[in-house]
C-alpha positions as CSV (number, residue, x, y, z in Angstrom):
1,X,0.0,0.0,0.0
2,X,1.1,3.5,-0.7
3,X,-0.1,6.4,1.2
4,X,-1.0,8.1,-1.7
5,X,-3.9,5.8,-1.7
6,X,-5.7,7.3,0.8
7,X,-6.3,10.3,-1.2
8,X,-9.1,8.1,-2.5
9,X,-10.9,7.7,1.3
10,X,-13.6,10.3,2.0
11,X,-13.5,12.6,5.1
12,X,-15.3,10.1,7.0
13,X,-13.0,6.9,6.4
14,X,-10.4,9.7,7.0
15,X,-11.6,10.1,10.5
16,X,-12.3,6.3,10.9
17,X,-9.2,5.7,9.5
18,X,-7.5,7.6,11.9
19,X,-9.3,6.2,14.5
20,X,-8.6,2.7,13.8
21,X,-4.9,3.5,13.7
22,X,-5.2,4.6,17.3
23,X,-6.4,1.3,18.1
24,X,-10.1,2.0,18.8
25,X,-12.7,-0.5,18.5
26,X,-16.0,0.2,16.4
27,X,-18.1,1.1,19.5
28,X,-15.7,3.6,20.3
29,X,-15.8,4.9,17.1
30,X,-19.4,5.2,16.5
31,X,-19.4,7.2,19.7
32,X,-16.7,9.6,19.4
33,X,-17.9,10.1,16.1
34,X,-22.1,10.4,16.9
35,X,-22.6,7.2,14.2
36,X,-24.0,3.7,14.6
37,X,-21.8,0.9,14.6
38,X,-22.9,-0.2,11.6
39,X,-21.7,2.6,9.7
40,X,-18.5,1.8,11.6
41,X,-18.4,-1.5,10.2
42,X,-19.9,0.2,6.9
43,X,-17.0,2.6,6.3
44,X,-14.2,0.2,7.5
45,X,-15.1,-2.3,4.8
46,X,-14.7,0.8,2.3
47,X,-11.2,1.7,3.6
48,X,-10.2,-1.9,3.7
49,X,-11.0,-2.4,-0.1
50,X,-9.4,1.5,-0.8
51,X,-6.5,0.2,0.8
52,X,-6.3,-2.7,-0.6
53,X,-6.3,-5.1,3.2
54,X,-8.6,-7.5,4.5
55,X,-8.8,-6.4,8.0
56,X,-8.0,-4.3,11.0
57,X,-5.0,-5.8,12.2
58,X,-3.2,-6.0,8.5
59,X,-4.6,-2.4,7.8
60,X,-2.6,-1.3,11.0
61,X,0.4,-3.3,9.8
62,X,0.8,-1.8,6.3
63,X,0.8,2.1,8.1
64,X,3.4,1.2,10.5
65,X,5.5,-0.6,7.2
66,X,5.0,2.2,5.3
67,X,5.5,4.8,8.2
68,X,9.1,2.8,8.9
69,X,10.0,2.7,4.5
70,X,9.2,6.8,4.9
71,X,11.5,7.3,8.1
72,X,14.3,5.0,6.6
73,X,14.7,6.1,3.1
């Protein structure tokens, strides 16, 4: 994944996004961000499939590679 490819999330998988790097869990997001869980759930398939990952745990994965390839070159 390149981080350029989030230029293709909207504001609100932005601020999911974000959220899910933090390490928050869908009921946390849906509150912090006045939504349901559902659209939670909704907008993290979306990023997933943007992003080109098949879950939470590898979406976090491929930031932190990324963030590491961007500090070392």
């Amino acid at each position: 994944m390149e981080m350029e490819m989030l230029q293709y999330l909207s504001d609100r998988e932005i601020q999911v996004f974000r959220l899910i790097i933090k390490g928050k869990q869908n009921r946390e997001i849906a509150s912090e961000l006045f939504i349901s869980e559902r659209t939670v759930k909704f907008h993290c398939a979306n990023i997933y499939t943007k992003v080109g990952v098949k879950n939470r745990i590898e979406l976090i994965f491929t930031v932190q590679q990324e963030l590491a390839k961007n500090i070392i070159c």
